[in-house]
GURO-413131 format. One record per residue (C-alpha): residue number from 1; x, z, y; chain; residue in three letters. Coordinates in nm, 2 decimals. Layout:
% residues N
+------+--------+--------+--------+-------+------+
: resi :     xx :     zz :     yy : chain : resn :
+------+--------+--------+--------+-------+------+
:  NUM :      X :      Z :      Y :     A :  ALA :
...
+------+--------+--------+--------+-------+------+
END
This chain:
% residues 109
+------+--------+--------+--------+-------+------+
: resi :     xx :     zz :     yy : chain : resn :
+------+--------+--------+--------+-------+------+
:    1 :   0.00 :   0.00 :   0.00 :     A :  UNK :
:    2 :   0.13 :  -0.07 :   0.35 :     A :  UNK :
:    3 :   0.12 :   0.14 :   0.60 :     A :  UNK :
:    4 :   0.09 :  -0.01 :   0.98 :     A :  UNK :
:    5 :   0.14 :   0.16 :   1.26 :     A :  UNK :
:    6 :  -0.04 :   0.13 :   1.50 :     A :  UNK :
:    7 :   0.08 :   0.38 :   1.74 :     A :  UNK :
:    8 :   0.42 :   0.21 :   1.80 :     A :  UNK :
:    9 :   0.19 :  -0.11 :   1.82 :     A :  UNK :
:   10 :   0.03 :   0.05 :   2.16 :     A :  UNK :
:   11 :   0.36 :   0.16 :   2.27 :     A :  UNK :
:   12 :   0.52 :  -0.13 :   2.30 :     A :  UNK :
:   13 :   0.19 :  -0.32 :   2.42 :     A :  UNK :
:   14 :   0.19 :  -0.02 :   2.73 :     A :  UNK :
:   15 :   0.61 :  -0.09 :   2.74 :     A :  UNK :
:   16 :   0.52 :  -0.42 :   2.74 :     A :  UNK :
:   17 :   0.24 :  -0.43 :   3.02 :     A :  UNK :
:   18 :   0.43 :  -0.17 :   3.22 :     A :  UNK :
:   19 :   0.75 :  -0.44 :   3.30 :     A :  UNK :
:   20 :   0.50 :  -0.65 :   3.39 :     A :  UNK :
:   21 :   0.37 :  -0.50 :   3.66 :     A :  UNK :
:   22 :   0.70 :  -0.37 :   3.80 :     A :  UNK :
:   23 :   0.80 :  -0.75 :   3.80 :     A :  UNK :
:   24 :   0.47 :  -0.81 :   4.01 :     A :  UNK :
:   25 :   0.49 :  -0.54 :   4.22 :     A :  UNK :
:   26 :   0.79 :  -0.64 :   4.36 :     A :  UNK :
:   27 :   0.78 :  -0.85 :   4.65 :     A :  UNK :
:   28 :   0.99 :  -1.23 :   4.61 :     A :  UNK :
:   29 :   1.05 :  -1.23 :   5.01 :     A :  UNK :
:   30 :   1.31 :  -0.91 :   4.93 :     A :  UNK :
:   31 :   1.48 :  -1.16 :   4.64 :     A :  UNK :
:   32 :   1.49 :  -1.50 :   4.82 :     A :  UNK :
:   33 :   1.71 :  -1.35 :   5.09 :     A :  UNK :
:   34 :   1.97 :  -1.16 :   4.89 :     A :  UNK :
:   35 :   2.32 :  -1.30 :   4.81 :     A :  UNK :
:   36 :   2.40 :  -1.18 :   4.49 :     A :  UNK :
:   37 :   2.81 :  -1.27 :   4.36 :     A :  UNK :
:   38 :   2.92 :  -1.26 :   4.06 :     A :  UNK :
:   39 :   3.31 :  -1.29 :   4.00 :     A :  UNK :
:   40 :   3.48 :  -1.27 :   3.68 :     A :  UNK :
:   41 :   3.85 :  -1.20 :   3.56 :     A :  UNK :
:   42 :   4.05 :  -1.48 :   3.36 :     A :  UNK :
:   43 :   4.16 :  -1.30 :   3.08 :     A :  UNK :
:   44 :   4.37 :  -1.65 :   2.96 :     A :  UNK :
:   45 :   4.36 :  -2.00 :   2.98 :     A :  UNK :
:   46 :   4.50 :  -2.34 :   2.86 :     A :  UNK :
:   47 :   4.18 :  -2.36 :   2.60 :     A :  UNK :
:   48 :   4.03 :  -2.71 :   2.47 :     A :  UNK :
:   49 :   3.69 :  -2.68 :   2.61 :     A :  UNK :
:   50 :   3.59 :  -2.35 :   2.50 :     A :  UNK :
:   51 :   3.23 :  -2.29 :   2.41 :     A :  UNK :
:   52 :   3.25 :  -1.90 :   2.30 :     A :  UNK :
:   53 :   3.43 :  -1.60 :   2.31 :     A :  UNK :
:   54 :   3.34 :  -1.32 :   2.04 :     A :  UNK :
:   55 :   3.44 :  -0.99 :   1.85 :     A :  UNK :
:   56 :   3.46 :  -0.99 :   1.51 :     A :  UNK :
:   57 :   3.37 :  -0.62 :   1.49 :     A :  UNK :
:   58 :   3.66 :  -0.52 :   1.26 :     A :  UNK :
:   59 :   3.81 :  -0.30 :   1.47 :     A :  UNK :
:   60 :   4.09 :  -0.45 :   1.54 :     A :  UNK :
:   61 :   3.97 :  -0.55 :   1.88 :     A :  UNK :
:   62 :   4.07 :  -0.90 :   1.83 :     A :  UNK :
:   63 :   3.89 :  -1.15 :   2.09 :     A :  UNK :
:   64 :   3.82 :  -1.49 :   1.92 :     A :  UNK :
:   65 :   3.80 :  -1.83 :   2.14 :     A :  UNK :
:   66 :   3.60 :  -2.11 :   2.00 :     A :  UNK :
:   67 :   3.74 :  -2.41 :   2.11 :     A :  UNK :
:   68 :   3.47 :  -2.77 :   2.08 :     A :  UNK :
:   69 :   3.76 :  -2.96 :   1.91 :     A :  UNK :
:   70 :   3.69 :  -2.75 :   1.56 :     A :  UNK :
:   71 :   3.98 :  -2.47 :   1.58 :     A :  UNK :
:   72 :   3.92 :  -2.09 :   1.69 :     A :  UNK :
:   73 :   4.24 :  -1.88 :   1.87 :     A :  UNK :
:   74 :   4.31 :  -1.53 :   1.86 :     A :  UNK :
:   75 :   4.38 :  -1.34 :   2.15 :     A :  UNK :
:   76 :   4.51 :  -0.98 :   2.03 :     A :  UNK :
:   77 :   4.39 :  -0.62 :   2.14 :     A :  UNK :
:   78 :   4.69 :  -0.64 :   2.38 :     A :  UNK :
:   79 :   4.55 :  -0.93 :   2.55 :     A :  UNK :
:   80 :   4.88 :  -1.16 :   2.36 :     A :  UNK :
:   81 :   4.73 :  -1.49 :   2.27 :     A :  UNK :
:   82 :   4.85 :  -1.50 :   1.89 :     A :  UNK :
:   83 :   5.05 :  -1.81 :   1.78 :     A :  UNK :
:   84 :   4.86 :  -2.08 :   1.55 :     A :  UNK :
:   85 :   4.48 :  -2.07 :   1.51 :     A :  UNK :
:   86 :   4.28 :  -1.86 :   1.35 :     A :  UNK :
:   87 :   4.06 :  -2.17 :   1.17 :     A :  UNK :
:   88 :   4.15 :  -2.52 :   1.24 :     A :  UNK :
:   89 :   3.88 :  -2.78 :   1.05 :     A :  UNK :
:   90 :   3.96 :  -3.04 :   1.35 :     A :  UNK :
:   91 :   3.95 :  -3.30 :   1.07 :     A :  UNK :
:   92 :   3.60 :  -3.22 :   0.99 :     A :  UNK :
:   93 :   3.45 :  -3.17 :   1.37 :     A :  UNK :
:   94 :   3.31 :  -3.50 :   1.58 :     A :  UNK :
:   95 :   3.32 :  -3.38 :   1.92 :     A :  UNK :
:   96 :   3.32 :  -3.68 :   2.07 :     A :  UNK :
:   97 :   3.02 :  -3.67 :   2.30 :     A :  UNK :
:   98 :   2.67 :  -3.48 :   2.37 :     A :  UNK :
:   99 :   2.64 :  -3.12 :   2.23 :     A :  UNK :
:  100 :   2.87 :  -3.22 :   1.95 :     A :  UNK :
:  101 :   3.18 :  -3.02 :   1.83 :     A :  UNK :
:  102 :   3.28 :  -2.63 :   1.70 :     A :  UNK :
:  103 :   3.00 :  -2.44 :   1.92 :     A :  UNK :
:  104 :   3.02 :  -2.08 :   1.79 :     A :  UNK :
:  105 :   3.11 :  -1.88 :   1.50 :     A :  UNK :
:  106 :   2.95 :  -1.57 :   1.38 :     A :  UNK :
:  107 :   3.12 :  -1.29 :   1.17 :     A :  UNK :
:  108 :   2.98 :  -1.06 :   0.88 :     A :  UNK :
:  109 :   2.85 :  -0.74 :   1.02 :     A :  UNK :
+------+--------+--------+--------+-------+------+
END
């Protein structure tokens, strides 16, 4: 037998319902004159076209670059950019044009 619940049904309906009227509520002539800047640090460059940058959750603290072309580098907790790749199937990737290439990776939890 399953047991619903309905509670936590009407909680997140009322959670629900209550972001919407905060997103009403506030006024878009306080928005549409605000500057809002964002900046971001360059950690490292000299990447092919780099469509992701991920964790692989293995405590290392390894940060992994995707690169279109079909390889992945390692950049190491010390922020070193490790020598080689990481995976290189360049011979098996067409990123030639459109959305076309090596566009992410995802590691086991």
């Amino acid at each position: 037998m399953t047991h619903h619940r309905p509670r936590h049904r009407r909680l997140a309906a009322l959670a629900s319902l209550a972001a919407l009227v905060v997103l009403t509520v506030i006024p878009m002539s306080a928005v549409r004159g605000a500057t809002l800047t964002i900046s971001l640090p360059t950690i490292k460059t000299g990447f092919a076209s780099p469509t992701q940058v991920t964790n692989a959750g293995d405590g290392t603290n390894r940060l992994f670059v995707v690169e279109r072309r079909g390889t992945i580098r390692a950049i190491s907790s010390t922020g070193a950019l490790q020598s080689g790749y990481f995976l290189d199937i360049r011979s098996l990737v067409n990123d030639n044009a459109g959305e076309r290439g090596l566009l992410g990776v995802v590691f086991h939890p």
